[in-house]
C-alpha angles and dihedrals in degrees: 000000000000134000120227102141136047137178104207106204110199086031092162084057116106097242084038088062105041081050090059097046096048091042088054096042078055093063091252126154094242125193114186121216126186135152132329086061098190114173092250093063097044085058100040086050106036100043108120097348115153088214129014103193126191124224097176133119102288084237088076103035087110101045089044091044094050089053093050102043104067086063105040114107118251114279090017110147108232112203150169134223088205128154086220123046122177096068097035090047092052088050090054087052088047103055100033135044101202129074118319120197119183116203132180123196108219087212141060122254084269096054087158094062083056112037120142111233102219111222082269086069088239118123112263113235117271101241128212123191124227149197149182103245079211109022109226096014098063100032094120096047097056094044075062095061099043086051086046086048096056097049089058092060105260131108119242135206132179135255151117146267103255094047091040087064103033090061088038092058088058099041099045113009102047085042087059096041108045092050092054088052095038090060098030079064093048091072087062081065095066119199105022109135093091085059096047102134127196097267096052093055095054085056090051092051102051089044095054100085090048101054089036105040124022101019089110085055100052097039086060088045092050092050098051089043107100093198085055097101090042096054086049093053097050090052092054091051094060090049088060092059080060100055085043084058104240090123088148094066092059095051093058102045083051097053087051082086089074099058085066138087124297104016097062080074096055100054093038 
């Protein structure tokens, strides 16, 4: 199966957008789609398209999905480019009969602001996950998109739906959840900013984007992420080690992150 043809749904999105420009750099025949999504213009837009992919907030993937696929040809791969998987993929299923391939870009729509430099000094590939909507069924349909991925310029590797968001719920959401928290405790302190140290501050800037920016975003992404509550209580069990005082535990099962890859090559 190969792709010469996409329909890109959410195309004024950022990711939208960085999707067009690399599909078009590849020599792909791209059609852009955005609100308002009036049945004209899904058709316009979806007719005989290879892949119709949706770049839109996964809170509307099935809405979206159920509007696309009356008008997508037979045999046609519809996909997402979502940062949680297991409900987005099952409204996909829901609302199409054909292949369903769910994606995730590891990466925002300005990778290039945000690549990672390998020990070589080379920047490392920008990976995307992804997964059969239907595993064996749609086995051919997702080796496509991870062709049609490469081409593009990114690195793929395989997984589903359920361990997708369950790392994802640790990676991101905890992450999200556990600065707000972090900095929403720090106004029971009450005048600290004469104490701010160094190392405080780092943690303030590179929070700053994400409260400010994108809290909105994540909050949305925690909320629709099934493995949200088990990654919070794991969390607060390990808080609770450290109200029980075994903080160096802690510390050494933390600094167990450094003997992976591939972090060993960053510190070599």
């Amino acid at each position: 199966m190969t792709i010469s043809s996409i329909a890109i749904v959410g195309a004024r999105g950022g990711m939208g957008r960085l999707f067009a420009t690399r599909c078009r750099g590849a020599g792909l025949d791209v059609r852009e789609l955005d609100r308002p999504l009036t049945p004209h213009k899904v058709a316009a837009a979806v007719a005989g398209a290879d892949v119709v992919l949706l770049s839109v907030p996964v809170t509307v993937t099935g809405d979206v999905a159920g509007l696309v696929a009356p008008a997508m040809k037979q045999g046609a791969i519809l996909a997402d480019v979502g940062s949680v998987k297991v409900l987005p993929v099952q409204d996909m299923l829901s609302a199409y009969a054909g292949p369903v391939v769910g994606t995730h870009p590891l990466f925002g729509p300005n990778p290039a602001a945000g690549e990672k430099m390998g020990a070589d000094g080379r920047a490392e590939a920008l990976r995307v996950a992804v997964m059969p909507g239907c595993p064996g069924r749609d086995e051919a349909a997702t080796t496509a998109v991870e062709a049609l991925m490469e081409r593009l310029g990114f690195a793929t590797f395989r997984t589903d739906p359920h361990e997708h968001d369950r790392a994802m719920a640790f990676v991101q959401g905890l992450n999200f959840v556990t600065t707000v928290a972090y900095l929403a405790a720090q106004q029971n302190a009450g005048d600290i900013e004469k104490f701010i140290t160094p190392s405080f501050m780092r943690r303030l800037d590179a929070a700053k984007k994400l409260i400010l920016e994108d809290a909105g975003l994540f909050g949305v992404l925690f909320e629709a992420n099934p493995h949200s509550q088990e990654a919070v209580r794991t969390y607060r069990n390990f808080l609770n080690v450290a109200a029980g005082g075994d903080v160096d535990l802690l510390a050494a099962r933390a600094a167990t992150w450094w003997n992976k890859e591939p972090f060993r090559k960053d510190a070599s």
